[in-house]
C-alpha positions in Angstrom: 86.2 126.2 124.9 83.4 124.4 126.6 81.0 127.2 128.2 79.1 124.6 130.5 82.2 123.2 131.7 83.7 126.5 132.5 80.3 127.6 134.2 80.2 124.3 136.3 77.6 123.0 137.8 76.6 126.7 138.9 76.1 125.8 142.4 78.4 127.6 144.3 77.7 130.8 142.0 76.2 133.6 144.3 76.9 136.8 142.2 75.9 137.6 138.8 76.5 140.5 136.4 75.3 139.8 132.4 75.5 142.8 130.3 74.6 142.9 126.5 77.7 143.9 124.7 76.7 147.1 122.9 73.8 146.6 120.5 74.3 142.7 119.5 71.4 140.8 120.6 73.5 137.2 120.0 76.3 137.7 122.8 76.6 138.8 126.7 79.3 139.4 129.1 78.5 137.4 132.1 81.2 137.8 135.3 80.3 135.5 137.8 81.4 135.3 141.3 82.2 131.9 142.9 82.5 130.3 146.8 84.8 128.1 146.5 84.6 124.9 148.8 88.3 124.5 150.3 89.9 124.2 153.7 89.5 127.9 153.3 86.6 129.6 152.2 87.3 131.8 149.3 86.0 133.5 146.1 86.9 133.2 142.4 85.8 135.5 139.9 84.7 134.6 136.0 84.5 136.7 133.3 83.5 135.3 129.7 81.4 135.8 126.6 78.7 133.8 126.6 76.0 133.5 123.5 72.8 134.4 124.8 70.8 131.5 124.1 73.2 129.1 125.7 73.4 131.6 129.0 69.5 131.2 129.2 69.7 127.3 129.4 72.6 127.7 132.0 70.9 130.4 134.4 68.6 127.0 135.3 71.6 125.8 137.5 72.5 129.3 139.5 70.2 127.6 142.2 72.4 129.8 145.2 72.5 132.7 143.5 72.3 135.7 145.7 72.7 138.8 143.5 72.0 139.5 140.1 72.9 142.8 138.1 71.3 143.0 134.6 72.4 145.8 132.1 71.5 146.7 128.7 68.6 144.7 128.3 65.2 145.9 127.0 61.3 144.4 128.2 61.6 141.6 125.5 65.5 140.2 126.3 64.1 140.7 130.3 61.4 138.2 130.4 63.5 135.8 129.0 66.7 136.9 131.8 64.0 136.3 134.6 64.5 132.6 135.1 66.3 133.4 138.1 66.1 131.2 141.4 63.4 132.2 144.0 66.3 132.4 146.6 67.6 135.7 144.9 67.7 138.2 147.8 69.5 141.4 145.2 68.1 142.2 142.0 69.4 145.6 139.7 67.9 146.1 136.2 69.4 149.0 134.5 68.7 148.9 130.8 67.9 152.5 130.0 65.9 151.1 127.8 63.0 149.1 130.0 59.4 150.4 129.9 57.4 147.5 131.5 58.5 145.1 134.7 58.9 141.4 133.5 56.1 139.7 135.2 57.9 136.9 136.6 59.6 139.9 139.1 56.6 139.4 141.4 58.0 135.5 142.7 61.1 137.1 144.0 59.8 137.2 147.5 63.2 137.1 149.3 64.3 140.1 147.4 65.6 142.2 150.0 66.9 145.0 147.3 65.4 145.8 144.3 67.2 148.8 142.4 64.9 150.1 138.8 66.7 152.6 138.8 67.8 154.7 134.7 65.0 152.9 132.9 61.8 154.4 131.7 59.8 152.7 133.4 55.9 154.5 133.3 54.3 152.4 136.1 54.6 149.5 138.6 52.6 146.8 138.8 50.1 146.6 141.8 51.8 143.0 142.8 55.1 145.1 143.5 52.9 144.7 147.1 53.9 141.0 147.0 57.2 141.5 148.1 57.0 142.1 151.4 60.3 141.4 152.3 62.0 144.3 150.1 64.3 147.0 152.4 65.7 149.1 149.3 63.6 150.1 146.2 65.6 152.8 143.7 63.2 153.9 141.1 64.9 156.8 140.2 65.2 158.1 136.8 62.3 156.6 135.0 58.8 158.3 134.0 56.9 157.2 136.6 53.6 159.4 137.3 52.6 157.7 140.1 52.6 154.6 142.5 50.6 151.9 142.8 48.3 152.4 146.7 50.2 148.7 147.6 53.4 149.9 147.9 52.0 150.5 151.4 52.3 146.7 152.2 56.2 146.7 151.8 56.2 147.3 155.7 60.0 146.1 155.8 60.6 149.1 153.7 64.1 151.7 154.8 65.1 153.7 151.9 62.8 154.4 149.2 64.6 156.4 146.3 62.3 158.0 143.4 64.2 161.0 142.1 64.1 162.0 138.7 60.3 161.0 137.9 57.5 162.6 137.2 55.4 162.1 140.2 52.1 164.2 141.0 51.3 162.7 144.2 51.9 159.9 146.2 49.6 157.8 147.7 48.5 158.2 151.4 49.2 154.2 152.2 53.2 155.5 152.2 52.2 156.2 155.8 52.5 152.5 156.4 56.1 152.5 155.9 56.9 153.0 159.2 60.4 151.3 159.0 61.3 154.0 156.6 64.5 155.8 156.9 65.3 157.3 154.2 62.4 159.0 151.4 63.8 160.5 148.0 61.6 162.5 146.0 63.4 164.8 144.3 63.2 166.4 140.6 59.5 165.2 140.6 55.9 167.4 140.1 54.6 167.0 143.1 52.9 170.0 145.2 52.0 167.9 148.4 52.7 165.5 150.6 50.1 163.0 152.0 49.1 163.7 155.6 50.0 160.2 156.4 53.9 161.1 156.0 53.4 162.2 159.3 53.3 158.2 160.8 56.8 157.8 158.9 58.5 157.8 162.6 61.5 156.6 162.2 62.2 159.0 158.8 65.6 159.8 159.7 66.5 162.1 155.8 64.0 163.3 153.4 65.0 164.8 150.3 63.4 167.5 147.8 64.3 169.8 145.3 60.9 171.5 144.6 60.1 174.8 146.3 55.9 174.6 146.7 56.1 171.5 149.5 53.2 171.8 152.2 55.8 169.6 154.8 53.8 171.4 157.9 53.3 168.3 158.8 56.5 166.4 158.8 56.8 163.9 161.6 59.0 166.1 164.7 61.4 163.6 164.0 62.8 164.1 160.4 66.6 164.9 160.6 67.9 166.1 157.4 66.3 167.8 154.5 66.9 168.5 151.2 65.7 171.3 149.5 66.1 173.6 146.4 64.3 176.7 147.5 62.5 177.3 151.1 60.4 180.2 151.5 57.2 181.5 153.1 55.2 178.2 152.2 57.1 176.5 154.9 55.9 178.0 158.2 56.8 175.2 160.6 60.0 172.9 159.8 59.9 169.6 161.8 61.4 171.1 165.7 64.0 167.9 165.2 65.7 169.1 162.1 69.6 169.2 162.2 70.6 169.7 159.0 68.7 171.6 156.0 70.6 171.3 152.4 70.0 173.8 149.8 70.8 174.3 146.3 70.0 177.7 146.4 71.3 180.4 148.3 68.6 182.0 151.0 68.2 184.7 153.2 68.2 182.4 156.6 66.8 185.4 158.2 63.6 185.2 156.4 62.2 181.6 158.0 62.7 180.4 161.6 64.9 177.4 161.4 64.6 175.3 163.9 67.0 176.1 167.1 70.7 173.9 166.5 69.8 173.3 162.6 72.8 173.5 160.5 72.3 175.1 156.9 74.7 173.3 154.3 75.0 175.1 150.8 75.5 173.1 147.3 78.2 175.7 146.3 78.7 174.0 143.0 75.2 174.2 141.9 74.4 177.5 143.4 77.1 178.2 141.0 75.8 176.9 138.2 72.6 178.4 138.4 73.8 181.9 138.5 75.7 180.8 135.2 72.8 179.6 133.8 71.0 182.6 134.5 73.6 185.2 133.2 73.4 183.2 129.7 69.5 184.0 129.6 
């Protein structure tokens, strides 16, 4: 079987999944989605075992690829992976086993999504402020401590996901993000939020799981939020609220919620809490 022939001339390829088959290091799965130029525009899909030196040398011709979803790769395989084109506008690298960003990830500047998320990843690079055009950034589950002060320049930003880190603060330049819709900080260390959340105006959900917020001073216009306690630290939830979610179970006479707001309980892991707490 001739791989190049089967890959084509790469083209018309505009979605890309390669994932490292179990702990081999000489072979990848690689399933490729085609546009097909007919009468009709349609899509084929290619699945195929590709050695990984050869995939490298074809990756050069991908020069419409759109998306790209890497798996299983670690900081060494990446930087050789990241000889992507320009043009790409999606990029996921789940590994669990990535620590550092290949540097080439800063000439990406049409990315539109990036997703980081279920590596261990301990810090992002300062350029991260490059691309300006970003919308989506997961960086959940990694070991990040904290974010770089030009994540403020990703002004395009709606949905910024960092649950499952170990954040102590955030930087007051995340009041730049004014686009911002959606803010997960969950399962984190941190105590505070930056004053500057307060210019988030368009911050539509805002989730938490940490029960020593000060989030006096959410903007009026925050609509949901997530929460794993809430007691007398909060004094004044945003006026705007309509939803509050909890995963644990409150007296809802002991805070003034905010006239209309619904309270929604996690049943299952209010549950599983009080299990966890009979077995100690």
């Amino acid at each position: 079987m001739d791989i190049k022939n089967d890959f084509g001339d790469g083209e018309d390829i505009v979605f890309l999944l390669v994932a490292k088959i179990g702990d081999s290091i000489g072979y990848v799965g690689v399933s490729c989605m085609y546009k097909v130029n007919s009468p009709v525009a349609t899509v084929k899909t290619l699945d195929i075992l590709v050695e990984l030196t050869t995939f490298f040398e074809l990756m050069t011709k991908f020069t419409k690829l759109k998306y790209a979803y890497l798996r299983g790769f670690d900081s060494v395989d990446l930087q050789n992976l990241m000889d992507l084109p320009i043009n790409l506008q999606e990029l996921k690298l789940r590994s669990e086993k990535m620590s550092t960003l290949p540097k080439s990830i800063n000439q990406y500047i049409n990315l539109r999504e990036l997703d980081l998320s279920n590596n261990k990843l301990k810090r992002i690079n300062k350029k991260i402020g490059i691309l300006t055009n970003l919308e989506i950034i997961n960086l959940a589950e990694n070991e990040l401590t904290k974010l770089p002060k030009s994540i403020g320049k990703l002004i395009k930003l709606k949905e910024l996901k960092l649950t499952g880190n170990k954040l102590i603060s955030l930087p007051d330049s995340i009041g730049k993000l004014t686009d911002l819709q959606i803010l997960e900080l969950g399962c984190n260390k941190l105590t505070y939020l930056p004053k500057s959340i307060i210019k988030l105006t368009n911050l539509v959900e805002l989730y938490l799981r940490e029960d020593s917020y000060d989030i006096n001073n959410l903007n009026a216009e925050c609509k949901i939020l997530m929460l794993s306690h809430i007691d007398n630290k909060i004094t004044n939830l945003p006026y705007g609220l309509e939803e509050i979610y909890l995963k644990n179970y409150i007296d809802a006479n002991a805070i003034k919620i905010p006239l209309g707001c619904e309270i929604n309980y996690d049943w299952d892991a209010i549950l599983e809490s009080h299990k966890m707490s009979d077995i100690d």
